[in-house]
C-alpha positions in Angstrom: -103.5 -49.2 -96.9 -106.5 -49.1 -97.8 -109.1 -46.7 -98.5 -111.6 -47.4 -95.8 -108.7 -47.5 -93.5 -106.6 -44.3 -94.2 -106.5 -41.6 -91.2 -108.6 -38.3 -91.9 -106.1 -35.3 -92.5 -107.6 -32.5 -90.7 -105.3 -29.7 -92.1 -108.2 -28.0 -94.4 -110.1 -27.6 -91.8 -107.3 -25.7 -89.9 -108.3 -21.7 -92.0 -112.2 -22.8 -91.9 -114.2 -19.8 -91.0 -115.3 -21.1 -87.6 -111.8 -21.4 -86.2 -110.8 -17.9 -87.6 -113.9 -16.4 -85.7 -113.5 -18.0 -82.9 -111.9 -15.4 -80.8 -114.1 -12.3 -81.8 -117.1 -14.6 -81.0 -115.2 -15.7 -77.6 -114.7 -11.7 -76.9 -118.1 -11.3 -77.5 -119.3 -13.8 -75.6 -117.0 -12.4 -72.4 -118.3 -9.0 -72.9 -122.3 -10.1 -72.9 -121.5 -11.8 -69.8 -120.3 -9.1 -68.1 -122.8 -7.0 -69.3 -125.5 -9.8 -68.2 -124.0 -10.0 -64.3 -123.9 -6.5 -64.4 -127.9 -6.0 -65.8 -128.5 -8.4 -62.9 -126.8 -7.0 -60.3 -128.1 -3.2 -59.5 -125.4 -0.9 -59.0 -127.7 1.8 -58.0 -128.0 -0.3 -54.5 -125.2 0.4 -52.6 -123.0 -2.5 -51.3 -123.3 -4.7 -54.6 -119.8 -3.5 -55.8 -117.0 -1.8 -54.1 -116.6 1.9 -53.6 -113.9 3.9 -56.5 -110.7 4.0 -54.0 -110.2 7.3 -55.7 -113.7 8.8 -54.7 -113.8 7.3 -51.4 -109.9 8.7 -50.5 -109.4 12.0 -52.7 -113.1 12.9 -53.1 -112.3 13.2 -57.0 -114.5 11.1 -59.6 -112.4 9.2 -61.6 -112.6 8.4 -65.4 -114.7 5.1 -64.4 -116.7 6.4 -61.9 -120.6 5.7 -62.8 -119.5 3.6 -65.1 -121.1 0.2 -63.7 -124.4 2.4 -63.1 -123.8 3.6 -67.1 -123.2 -0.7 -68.2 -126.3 -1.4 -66.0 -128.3 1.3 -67.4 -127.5 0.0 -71.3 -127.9 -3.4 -71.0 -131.8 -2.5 -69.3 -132.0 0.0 -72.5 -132.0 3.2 -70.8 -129.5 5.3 -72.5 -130.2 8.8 -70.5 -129.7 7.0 -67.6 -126.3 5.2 -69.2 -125.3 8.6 -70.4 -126.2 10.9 -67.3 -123.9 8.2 -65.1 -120.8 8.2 -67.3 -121.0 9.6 -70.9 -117.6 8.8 -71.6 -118.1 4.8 -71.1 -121.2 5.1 -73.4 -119.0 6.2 -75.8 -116.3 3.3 -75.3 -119.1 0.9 -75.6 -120.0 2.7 -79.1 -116.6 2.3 -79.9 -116.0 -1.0 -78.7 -118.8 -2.6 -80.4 -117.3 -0.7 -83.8 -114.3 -2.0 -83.4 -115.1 -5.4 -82.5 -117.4 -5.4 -85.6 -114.9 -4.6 -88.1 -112.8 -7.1 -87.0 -115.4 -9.8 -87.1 -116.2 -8.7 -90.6 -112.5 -8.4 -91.8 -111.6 -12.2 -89.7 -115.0 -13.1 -91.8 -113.7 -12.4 -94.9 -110.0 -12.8 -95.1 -108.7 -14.9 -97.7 -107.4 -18.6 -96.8 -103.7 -18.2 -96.0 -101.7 -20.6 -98.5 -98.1 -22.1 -98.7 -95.9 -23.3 -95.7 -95.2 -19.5 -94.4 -99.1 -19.0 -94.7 -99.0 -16.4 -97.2 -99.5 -15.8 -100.7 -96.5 -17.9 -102.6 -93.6 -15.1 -102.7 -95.2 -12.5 -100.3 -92.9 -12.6 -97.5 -95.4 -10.8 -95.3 -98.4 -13.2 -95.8 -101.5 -11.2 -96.6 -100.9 -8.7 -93.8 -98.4 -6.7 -96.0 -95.7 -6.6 -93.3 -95.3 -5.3 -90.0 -95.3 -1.3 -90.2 -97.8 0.3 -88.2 -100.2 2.7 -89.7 -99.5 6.0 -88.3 -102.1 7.0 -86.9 -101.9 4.3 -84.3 -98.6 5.6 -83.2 -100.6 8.6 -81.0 -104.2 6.4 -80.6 -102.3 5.3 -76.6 -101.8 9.3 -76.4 -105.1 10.3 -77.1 -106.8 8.6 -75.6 -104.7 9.1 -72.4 -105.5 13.0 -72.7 -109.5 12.7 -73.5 -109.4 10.3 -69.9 -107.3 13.2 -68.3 -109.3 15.9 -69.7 -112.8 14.1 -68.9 -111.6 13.4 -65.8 -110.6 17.5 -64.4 -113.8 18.6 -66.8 -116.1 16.5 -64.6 -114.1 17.4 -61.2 -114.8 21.3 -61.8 -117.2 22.9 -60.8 -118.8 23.8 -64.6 -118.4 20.1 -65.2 -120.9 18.6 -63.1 -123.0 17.3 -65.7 -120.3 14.9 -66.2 -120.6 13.8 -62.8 -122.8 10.7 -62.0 
C-alpha cells in the first residue's frame, strides 16, 4: 500500500489533553448552566420553583432550604445576600469549585499512560498506585452527614435563626 493511501491511526490521539479534560470541562459546563437558569430565573418571586416538601409539611427548614435564593444571589454577585439565604451552600460552592479545580489541574497534568495495561511498564497499578483509599476519605460521607444534621437543628432552634433564610 502505498503511502498516500495508508489509513490514519488515531491511537496517539486517544491520552491527548483535550480528551482527558473533557469531563471536568463537561461538569463545568453543567454546573454554569444551572447557575445561568438559576441567575435568570428569580427565586425570590414565589411560584418560579416548587415549595421544600419539608418546610411546607413539618414547618422545619431543611439543609437546602434558601439554597436556590443563595445560587441566584452568587451568580448576580451578591454574596451577603448568597450567604444570609443559605451559608452552608456558599460554602459547598467554595468547595465545589476547589475541588473541581484540582482535579482539572491534576487531569491537566497527568502523565500519558503507556503500555497495553496503560501504566508505567511493570507497575501493575498504572500511575494511580493501586486501589487503597486514603484514609481520610473513609469518614468524608460521615462528616459531612453530621455538619448537614447539625446545620440543619442549629438553624431550626430558636438561637439559630441567622441560619434561617
Amino acid at each position: 500500500m502505498s503511502e498516500q493511501l495508508r489509513p490514519v491511526s488515531h491511537r496517539g490521539l486517544r491520552d491527548a489533553p483535550p480528551r482527558r479534560l473533557l469531563t471536568p470541562l463537561a461538569v463545568l459546563a453543567g454546573v454554569v448552566t444551572a447557575f445561568a437558569g438559576v441567575a435568570t430565573v428569580d427565586p425570590y418571586e414565589p411560584g418560579h420553583y416548587p415549595a421544600c416538601p419539608m418546610l411546607q409539611y413539618t414547618g422545619l427548614l431543611c439543609p437546602g432550604c434558601g439554597g436556590l435564593r443563595s445560587a441566584h444571589s452568587v451568580a448576580h454577585g451578591d454574596l451577603a445576600a448568597a450567604l444570609g439565604a443559605n451559608a452552608l451552600a456558599v460554602a459547598g460552592y467554595v468547595a465545589f469549585a476547589t475541588v473541581w479545580t484540582c482535579w482539572f489541574v491534576r487531569r491537566a497534568a497527568r502523565p500519558r499512560a503507556v503500555g497495553p495495561g496503560r501504566g508505567a511498564p511493570g507497575a501493575p497499578g498504572g500511575f494511580r498506585g493501586g486501589s487503597a483509599r486514603p484514609r481520610g476519605r473513609r469518614y468524608l460521607g460521615w462528616a459531612v452527614g453530621f455538619l448537614l444534621l447539625a446545620f440543619t437543628l442549629v438553624r431550626n432552634l430558636p438561637f439559630g435563626t441567622s441560619l434561617a433564610p
